[in-house]
C-alpha angles and dihedrals in degrees: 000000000000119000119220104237092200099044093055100037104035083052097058084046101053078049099051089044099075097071089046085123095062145050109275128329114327098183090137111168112287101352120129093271091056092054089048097049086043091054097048088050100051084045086051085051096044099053096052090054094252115151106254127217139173126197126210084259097052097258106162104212110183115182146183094212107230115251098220098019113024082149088067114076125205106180143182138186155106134210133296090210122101136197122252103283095006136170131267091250117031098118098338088089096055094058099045099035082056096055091041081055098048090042091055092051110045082048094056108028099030129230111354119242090223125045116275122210143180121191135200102189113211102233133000100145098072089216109128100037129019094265133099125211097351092149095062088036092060093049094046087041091234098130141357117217113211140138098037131120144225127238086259096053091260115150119234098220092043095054086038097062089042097056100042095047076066093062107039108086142131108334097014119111118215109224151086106268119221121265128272133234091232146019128190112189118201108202135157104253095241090206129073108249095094098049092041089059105031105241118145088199126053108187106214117227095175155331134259115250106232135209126200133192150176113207114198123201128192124191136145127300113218148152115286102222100033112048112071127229103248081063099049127119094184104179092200097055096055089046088059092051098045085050096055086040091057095039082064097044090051091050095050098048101058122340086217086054105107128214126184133170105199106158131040128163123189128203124250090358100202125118105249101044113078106233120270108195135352133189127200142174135234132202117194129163138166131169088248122070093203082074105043077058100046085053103053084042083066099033077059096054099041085055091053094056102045089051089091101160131284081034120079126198120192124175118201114200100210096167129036105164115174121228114259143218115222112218111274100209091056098041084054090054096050088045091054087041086058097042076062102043088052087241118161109221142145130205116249139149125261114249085196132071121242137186079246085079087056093034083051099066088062108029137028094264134191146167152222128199132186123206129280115223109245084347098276119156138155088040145091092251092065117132141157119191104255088237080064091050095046092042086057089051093054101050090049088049091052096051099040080057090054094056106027099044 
């Protein structure tokens, strides 16, 4: 089952070139550069004779309708959404290396008996608005995201309806597709453990639950050189102290137990005023949930302390996604598939959330994931060898054939 180098890669490469001009990927959901990467995909779609379909979200659905069973879905698929500043293959590949996948087959083996289907779905990051997965949620019918806003102001539904009347056009069918029976994702790891041991295929057991946060403190807001110090409520120096306090409590609770601060905002943000009130965000995940609990417990509790009036703490939990189980039967096929194909892999668990923990809760769900070089992930210096993209390819296409043929 050959792959066509130029097919997979160039692809990547027309996508990510829409955002040549600036640092990274820039594909947040909705924005120009999404639009862009949507629309080249349903061309590509429509060219090679696949059914199109567009949800209300933006969810681009391309399908080789089965022979015997068109009723029965095997589907694969990742986002087309990127973080600020991302890389050139979180979720992108798997858009593209499953629809390499479907393409080779079909070109080799004919019509499948079952339905085929690659999906891109519209937003998984959470970058761009305070929602997670709402792509893959609005296909499962799990949840619907509305009324929430953009750093800018800018209204999710509004921007939503703007974006997906560009994609809908002739030949394309307005509508949510039904579910499938099965979804492979094919994704880069994002994390070291495959290049370090020099595995092409990780084998994905689970997925890490995932907590996120936006912490608010008010202060005071007072002159620089005229209020002393004993008098300060200075809303940036107890976020920094809530966010060292919680660093510890984090570590001592579990050492796989995993804390980032990646946004912070100060107001007013200039160098004589004493800050009045910060925000800031915090990511943590972990692969039990009784730990994800016994954190925001304490996240709680620190808060409470450090509101000694006239200071307020509030903390806002925007994301509570639970861990997940991938399906066992399927991640023992794929095991057995790359003992065949001569594949080197290991099982792990997935740091990162993907649209597979909502997919799972419909269909029996896995992924795939290739290596990431020197672990990097969610920046411009993201890479993965092209022998690890095309091994990734080969072990989706073997498996789809598995189940569709």
């Amino acid at each position: 089952m050959p792959i066509k180098t130029d097919q997979l890669e160039d692809r990547l490469a027309t996508i990510n070139h829409f955002s040549n001009h600036e640092i990274g990927q820039n594909r947040l959901v909705y924005s120009s550069t999404w639009i862009k990467g949507q629309n080249q995909l349903i061309d590509w779609g429509l060219a090679s004779g696949m059914t199109v379909t567009v949800d209300a979200y933006g969810t681009v659905y391309l399908d080789v309708i089965g022979s015997t069973v068109p009723q029965d879905v095997i589907a694969t698929g990742s986002h087309m959404d990127t973080v600020v500043h991302g890389g050139p293959y979180d979720g992108l590949y798997g858009v593209i290396g499953g629809l390499q996948a479907i393409q080779n087959l079909v070109s080799r083996f004919g019509q499948p008996k079952k339905t085929l289907r690659l999906i891109s779905f519209s937003e998984e990051e959470g970058s761009r608005f305070p929602a997670t997965f709402s792509g893959s949620k609005h296909y499962t019918g799990f949840e619907d995201v509305t009324g929430i806003q953009d750093q800018a102001g800018n209204d999710f539904d509004a921007v939503r309806k703007v974006a997906i009347a560009k994609l809908n056009r002739n030949g394309v069918t307005a509508g949510r597709p039904t579910l499938p029976e099965s979804f492979t994702e094919l994704h880069i790891e994002q994390g070291p453990q495959l290049s370090e041991a020099a595995c092409q295929i990780g084998l994905v057991t689970a997925i890490v639950g995932q907590r996120r946060f936006t912490v608010t403190v008010n202060g005071i807001a007072n002159h620089a050189g005229t209020t002393p110090m004993s008098d300060r409520h200075d809303a940036l120096q107890i976020a920094v102290t809530l966010i060292n306090q919680l660093r510890t409590e984090a570590l001592a609770l579990s050492k796989k137990l995993t804390f980032t601060v990646g946004e912070l905002h100060v107001w007013p943000n200039t160098s004589n005023v004493i800050p009045g009130k910060v925000t800031f965000t915090i990511d943590t995940r972990h692969v039990d949930e009784r730990i994800l609990n016994r954190f925001e417990n304490r996240l709680k509790t620190v808060a409470e302390q450090a509101a000694i009036s006239p200071v307020k703490v509030a903390v806002n939990r925007w994301v509570a996604d639970q861990p997940v189980q991938l399906d066992s039967t399927m991640l023992a096929q794929n095991e057995r598939l790359a003992q065949k194909l001569g594949l080197a892999y290991q099982k792990l668990a997935s740091g990162a959330g993907h649209d597979s923990e909502i997919m799972s809760r419909v269909a029996k769900t896995t992924m795939i994931f290739v290596p990431s070089i020197n672990g990097i992930s969610h920046a411009p210096q993201e890479k993965t060898a092209s022998p690890d993209l095309h091994a990734g390819v080969r072990l989706l296409q073997a498996s789809l054939k598995q189940q569709a043929y």
